[in-house]
N, C-alpha and C positions, 0 to 999 in steps of 0.2 A: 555253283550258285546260279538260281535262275532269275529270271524278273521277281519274283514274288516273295522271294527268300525274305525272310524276316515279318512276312505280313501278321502273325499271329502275336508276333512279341509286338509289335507298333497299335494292335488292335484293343490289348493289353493295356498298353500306356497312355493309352487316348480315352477308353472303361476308365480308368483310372482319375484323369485328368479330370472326366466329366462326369465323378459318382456321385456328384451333387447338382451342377448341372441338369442333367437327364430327368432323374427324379421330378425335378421341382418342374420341368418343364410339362412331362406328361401328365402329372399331377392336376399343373391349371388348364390342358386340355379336359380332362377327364371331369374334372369338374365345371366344366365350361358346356360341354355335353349333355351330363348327368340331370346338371340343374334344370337346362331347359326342358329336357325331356321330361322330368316331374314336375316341374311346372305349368307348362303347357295342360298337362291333362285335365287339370282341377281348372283349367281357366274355360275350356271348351268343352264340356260335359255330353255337345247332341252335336249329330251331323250338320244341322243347321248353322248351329254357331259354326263349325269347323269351315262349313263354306263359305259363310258371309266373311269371317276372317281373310280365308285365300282367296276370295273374289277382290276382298282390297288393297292385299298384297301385290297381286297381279296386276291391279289396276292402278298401283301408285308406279309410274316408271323411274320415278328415282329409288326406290325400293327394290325394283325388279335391276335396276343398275346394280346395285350395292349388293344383292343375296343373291340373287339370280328368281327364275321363277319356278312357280305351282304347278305341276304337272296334274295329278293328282288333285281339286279342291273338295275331294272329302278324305283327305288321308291327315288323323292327325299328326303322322308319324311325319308326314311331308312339312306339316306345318310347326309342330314345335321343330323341327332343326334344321329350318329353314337359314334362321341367324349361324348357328354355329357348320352348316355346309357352306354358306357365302364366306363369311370374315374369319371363321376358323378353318377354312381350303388355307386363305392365304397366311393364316397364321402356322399354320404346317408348315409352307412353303418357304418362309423367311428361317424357319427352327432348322430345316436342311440345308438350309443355305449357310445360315452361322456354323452347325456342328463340321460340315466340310470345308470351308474356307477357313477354319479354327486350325484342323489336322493338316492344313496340306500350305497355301500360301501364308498364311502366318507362322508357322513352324521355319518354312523360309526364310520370311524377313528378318524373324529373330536369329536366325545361324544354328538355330538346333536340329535342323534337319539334314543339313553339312554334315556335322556332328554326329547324326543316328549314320550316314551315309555312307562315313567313311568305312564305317563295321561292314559286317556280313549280313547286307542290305540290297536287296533288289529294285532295281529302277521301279517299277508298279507298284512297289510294295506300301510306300506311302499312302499314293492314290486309293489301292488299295481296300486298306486297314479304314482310312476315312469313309468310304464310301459303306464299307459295310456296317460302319457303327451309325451313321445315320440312318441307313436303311434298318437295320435292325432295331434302332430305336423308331421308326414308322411302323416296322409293324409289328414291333410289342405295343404300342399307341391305338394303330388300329383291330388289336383282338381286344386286349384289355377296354377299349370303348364301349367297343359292338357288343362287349358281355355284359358290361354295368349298365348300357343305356337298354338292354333286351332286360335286365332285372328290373327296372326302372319301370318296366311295364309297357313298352314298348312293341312291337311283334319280333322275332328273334332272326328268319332271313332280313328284314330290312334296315335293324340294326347290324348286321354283320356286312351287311351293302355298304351303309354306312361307313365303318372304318375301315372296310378296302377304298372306300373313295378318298378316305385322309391318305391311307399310305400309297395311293396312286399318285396321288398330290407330291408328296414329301419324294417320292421315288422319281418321279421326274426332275423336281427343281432340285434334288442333289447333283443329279446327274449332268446339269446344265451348270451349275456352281464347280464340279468338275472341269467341265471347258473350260468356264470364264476361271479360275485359278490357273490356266496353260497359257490364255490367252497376252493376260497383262502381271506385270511385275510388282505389283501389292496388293494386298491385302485388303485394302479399301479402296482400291479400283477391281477388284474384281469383286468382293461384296455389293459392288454400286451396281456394274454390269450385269449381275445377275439379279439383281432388284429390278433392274430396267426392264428386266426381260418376263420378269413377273408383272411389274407394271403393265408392258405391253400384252401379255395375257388377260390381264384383268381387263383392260380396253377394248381387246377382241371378245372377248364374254358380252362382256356390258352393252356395249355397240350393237352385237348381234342379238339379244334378249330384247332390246328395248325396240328397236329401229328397223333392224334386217338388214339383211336378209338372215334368215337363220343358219345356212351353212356359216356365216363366220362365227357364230361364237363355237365352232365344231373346231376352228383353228388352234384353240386357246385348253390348254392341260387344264386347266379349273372348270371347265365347262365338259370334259371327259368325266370329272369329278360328279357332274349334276346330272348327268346323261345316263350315270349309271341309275340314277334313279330311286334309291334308299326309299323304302316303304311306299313308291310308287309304280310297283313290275316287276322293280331289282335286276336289271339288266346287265348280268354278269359280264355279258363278252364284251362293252366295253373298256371294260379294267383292259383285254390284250392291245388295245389301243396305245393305253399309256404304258405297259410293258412292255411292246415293242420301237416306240419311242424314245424311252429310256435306253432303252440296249443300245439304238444306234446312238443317240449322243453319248454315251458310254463309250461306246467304240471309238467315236473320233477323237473324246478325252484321250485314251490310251496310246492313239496314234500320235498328238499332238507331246506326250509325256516323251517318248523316244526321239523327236526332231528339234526339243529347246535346251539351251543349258541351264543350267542349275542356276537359281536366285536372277533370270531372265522372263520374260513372258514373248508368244510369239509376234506379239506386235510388237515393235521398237519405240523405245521412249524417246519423245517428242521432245528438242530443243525448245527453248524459249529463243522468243526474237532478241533480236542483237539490241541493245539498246533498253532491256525491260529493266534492268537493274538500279533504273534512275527511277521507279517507281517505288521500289522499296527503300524508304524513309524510315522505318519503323517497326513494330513488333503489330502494329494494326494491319497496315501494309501487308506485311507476312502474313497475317492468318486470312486477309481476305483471300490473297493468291493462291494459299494452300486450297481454301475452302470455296472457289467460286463456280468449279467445275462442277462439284456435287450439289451446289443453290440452283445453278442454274437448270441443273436436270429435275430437281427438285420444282422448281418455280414452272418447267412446261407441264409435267404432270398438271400439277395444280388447275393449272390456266386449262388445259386441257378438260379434266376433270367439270371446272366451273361453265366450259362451253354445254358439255354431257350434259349437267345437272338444267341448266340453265333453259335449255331448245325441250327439254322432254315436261319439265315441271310443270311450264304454262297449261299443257296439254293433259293435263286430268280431266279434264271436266268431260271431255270426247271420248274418255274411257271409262265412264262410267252407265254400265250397262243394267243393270238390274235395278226395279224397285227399292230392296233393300239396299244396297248400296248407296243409291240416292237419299231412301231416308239416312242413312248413317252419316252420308256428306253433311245431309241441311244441320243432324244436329251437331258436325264440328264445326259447323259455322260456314255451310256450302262450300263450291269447288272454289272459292279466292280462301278461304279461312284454310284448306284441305291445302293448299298452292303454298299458303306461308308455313305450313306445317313442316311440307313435306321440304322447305328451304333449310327451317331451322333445324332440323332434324339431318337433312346431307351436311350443312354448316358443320354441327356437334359432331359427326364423323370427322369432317377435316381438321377441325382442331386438335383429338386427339392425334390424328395422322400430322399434325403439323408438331405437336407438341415430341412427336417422336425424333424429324429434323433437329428440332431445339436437343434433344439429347444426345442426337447421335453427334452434334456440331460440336457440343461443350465436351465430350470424349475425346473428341481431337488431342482434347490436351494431355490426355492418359498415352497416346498413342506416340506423342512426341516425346514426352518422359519414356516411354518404355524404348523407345529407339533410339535414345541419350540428344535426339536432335535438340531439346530444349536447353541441353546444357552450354553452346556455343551461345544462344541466347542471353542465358542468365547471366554468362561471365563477361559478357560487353557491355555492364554495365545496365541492364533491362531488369526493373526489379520483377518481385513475383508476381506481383499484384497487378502491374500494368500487362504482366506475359498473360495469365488469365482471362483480364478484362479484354486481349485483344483477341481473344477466340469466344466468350462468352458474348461480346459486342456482334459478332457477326452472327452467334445462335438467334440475338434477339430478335437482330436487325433483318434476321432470313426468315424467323417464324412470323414475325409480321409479314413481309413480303410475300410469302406464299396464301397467307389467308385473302389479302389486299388484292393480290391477281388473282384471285378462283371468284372472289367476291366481285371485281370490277368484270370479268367474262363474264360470271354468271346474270348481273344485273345489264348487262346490255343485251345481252341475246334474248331474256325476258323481256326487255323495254320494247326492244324491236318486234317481238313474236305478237306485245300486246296492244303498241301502237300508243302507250304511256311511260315516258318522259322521267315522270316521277320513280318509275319502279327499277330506276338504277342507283337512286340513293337507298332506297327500305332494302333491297337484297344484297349490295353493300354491306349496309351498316350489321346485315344478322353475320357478314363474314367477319369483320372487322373485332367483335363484342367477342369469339373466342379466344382473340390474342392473347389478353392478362393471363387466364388461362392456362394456357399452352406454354407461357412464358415462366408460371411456376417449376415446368418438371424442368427447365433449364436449371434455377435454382437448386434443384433439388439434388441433379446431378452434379453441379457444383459441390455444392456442401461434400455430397460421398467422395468424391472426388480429393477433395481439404483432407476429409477424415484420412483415406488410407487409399493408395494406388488402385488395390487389390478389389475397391469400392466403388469404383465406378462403374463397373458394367451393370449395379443393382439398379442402376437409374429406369434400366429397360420394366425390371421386378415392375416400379415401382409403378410405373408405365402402365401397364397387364394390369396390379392392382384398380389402379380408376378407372381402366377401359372395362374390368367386369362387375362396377361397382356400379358404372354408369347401363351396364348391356344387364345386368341378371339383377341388379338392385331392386328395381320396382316390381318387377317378375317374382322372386324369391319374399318380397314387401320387409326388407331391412327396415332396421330403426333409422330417422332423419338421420341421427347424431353420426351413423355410421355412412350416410350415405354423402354427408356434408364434409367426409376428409376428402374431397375428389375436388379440386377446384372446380372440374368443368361443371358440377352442379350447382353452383353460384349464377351460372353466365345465363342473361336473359333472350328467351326466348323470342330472337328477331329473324324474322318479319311476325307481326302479328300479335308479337307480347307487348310488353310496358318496361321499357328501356328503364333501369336505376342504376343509379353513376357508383353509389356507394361498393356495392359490391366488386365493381371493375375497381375501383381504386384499393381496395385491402387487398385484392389479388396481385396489382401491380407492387402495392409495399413486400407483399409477402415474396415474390422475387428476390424485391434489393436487400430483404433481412436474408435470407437465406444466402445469395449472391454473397453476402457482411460475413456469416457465418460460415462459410467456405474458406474465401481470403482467409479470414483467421484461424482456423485450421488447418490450414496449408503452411502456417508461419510457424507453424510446429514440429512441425517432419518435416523428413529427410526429401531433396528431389533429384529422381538421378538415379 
């Protein structure tokens, strides 16, 4: 038997695991591509338009933050997928992260990988099997793309640029979700770790597009991704960039597999101080301790984030070069109207990004249930209802807190940049107005949750649905009716809109019925 013995039968079971999974995931890539691409073209019919477009894309930096920028402003292939090269890089990037910390440290924690182990199983083989089925599902992702979006009407090399840039994307951050499952001992500390590490990517992108120097955003795998250039050059050789990236932290995954023990990670888990056990009072208590490490990483992004947004927004008005453009500023209401735009517009990003926090916090409770820890809970006396409420408490309490600190950085480094006082409460208040919101898909989570174990991870589904309902809605021109199941299109457009309370308040009930309706399907079934 060698290290690998058994990778084909584990490759097998894990196909297997996720023949529903996979599907549905590539699916809402493909359609997330597809749509733009045909959209885009009917929107922008002459080179003129296509540049006046990428002149203000370019020239919005919080824009050129979020997507990255126009190499190219008469390509429109540059410019319809634009959105799905920025926010669908990183949504690759999270899809290879789950599919290998799925196969590898979760199969761990649960004991079935013991289990596969004791057989006629090789040390790498795990590793393995997982790595090749996320990679294999990147790039069946990135052919199948590059063909529907070159049918789409596309040009046919830059759509094939194209989805080598997703599976350059997915192929590095597998490989790095690799590591981070050697490094730490669960499952959702190395999911986190390697989220981190994508965050800090996106940072070094961002930073370097917006600010400079432009060698850093060269640091960052998503910006390997832009650099290849899809319907701008198409700059093949840098994909060996992130294939030779990949191989080395591949390599040191594999080194790292041979030097830890099994159901171990190579950093050592951290005591608590002597003395923390007088904090825990409760089942509230508990989930904050559980859940404070991942808020707290959660809450610097943010704050981080809200400096970004904050120091680059004031500064439109300086980037705005051309004629046209200026006319296009006067009539969105000049560079202060173009400044509140561009607020509420990074705002509407963070809330869905916050409302994702809220889901991933209210899973906690799936994750205690499936590791039986909830059941030493239950039996001392903690009913079900208050076990819930004391993880569902901390989703609420953390999706506000992260909008609350991106909105208080963001309004201060505006106030300072403009020498007004006033413009810490108006950029504030546009963070503040996506809470309700965001606080729905907690809800929402909840309820599947009640419904059945097996239902909770739909929360993310549900997630992706109003993130493309909000991204391709207006683009695609859906019916109101269809565009009004998304809470975040309720939420008013601050800085610069007209605040109404009503709307924030059905958002906020729709929460606590849903939260009501959870509880009481949970009081149904089985827990444990």
């Amino acid at each position: 038997m060698n290290a690998l013995t058994g990778t084909g039968v584990l490759m097998r079971l894990a196909l297997r695991r996720d023949r529903v999974l996979l599907p549905v995931w590539i699916t809402a890539f493909l359609m997330m591509a597809v749509t733009s691409a045909a959209a885009t073209k009917d929107l922008f019919p002459t080179v003129a338009s296509i540049v006046q477009a990428a002149s203000l894309m370019n020239g919005t930096p919080a824009l050129v933050a979020v997507y990255g920028r126009i190499f190219d402003p008469t390509s429109l292939g540059a410019l319809a997928m634009l959105k799905a090269m920025g926010s669908g890089s990183v949504l690759v990037a999270i899809f290879s992260i789950i599919v290998v910390v799925r196969h590898t440290r979760a199969e761990e924690d649960a004991g079935r990988l013991e289990l596969v182990g004791s057989g006629v199983v090789g040390r790498w083989a795990p590793l393995t099997a997982a790595l090749s089925v996320a990679i294999g599902a990147d790039v069946v992702l990135g052919l199948v793309t590059g063909i529907a979006v070159a049918l789409a009407g596309l040009p046919v090399a830059g759509s094939l640029a194209f989805g080598l840039a997703w599976v350059c994307v997915g192929l590095v951050f597998a490989c790095v979700a690799a590591v981070t499952v050697q490094l730490v001992a669960s499952k959702r500390a190395a999911t986190g770790l390697a989220l981190a590490v994508l965050g800090l990517a996106f940072l070094l992108r961002a930073v370097g597009d917006v600010t400079g120097p432009r060698w850093l955003s060269w640091l960052s795998p998503l910006a390997w991704a832009q650099q290849l250039r899809p319907y701008e050059g198409d700059r093949w050789w840098v994909a060996w960039i992130a294939l030779a990236f990949a191989a080395i932290v591949a390599a040191v995954a594999y080194l790292l597999v041979a030097r830890r023990d099994h159901g171990a990670g190579m950093l050592p888990d951290r005591l608590g101080p002597a003395g923390a056990s007088r904090w825990l009072r409760g089942p509230f208590s508990l989930a904050w301790r559980l859940q404070r490490g991942s808020l707290i990483g959660w809450t610097i992004g943010f704050v981080l984030y809200g400096l970004l947004v904050g120091s680059v927004a004031g500064s439109i008005g300086d980037m705005v070069g051309s004629a046209e453009s200026q006319e296009m500023f006067r009539a969105l209401g000049g560079v202060e109207g173009l400044t509140d735009a561009v607020f509420a517009a990074m705002f509407g990003l963070l809330g869905v990004v916050a409302a994702g926090y809220g889901v991933q916090a209210a899973m906690r409770l799936h994750a205690e249930e499936s590791d039986h820890r909830a059941d030493p809970v239950l039996v001392a006396g903690v009913s079900r209802a208050c076990w819930v409420m004391s993880h569902v408490s901390v989703a609420l309490t953390g999706t506000a807190l992260l909008l609350v600190g991106a909105g208080l950085a963001a309004g201060v480094v505006h106030a300072v940049r403009t020498g007004d006082a006033t413009q810490v409460g108006r950029v504030f208040a546009g963070a503040v107005v996506e809470v309700p919101a965001a606080w729905v898909l907690t809800g929402v989570a909840v309820v599947l949750f009640g419904a059945a174990r097996a239902l909770a991870g739909a929360g993310w589904a549900v997630l992706a649905v109003f993130l493309l309902l909000g991204d391709l809605g207006p683009v695609l021109k859906l019916d109101q009716w269809l565009m009004d199941l998304s809470p975040f299109t309720h939420v008013p457009h601050l800085p610069g809109g007209t605040f109404a309370a009503m709307p924030m308040a059905w958002l906020a009930v729709s929460t606590l019925l849903l939260t009501g309706a959870g509880l009481m399907a949970l009081r149904r079934r089985d827990v444990g």
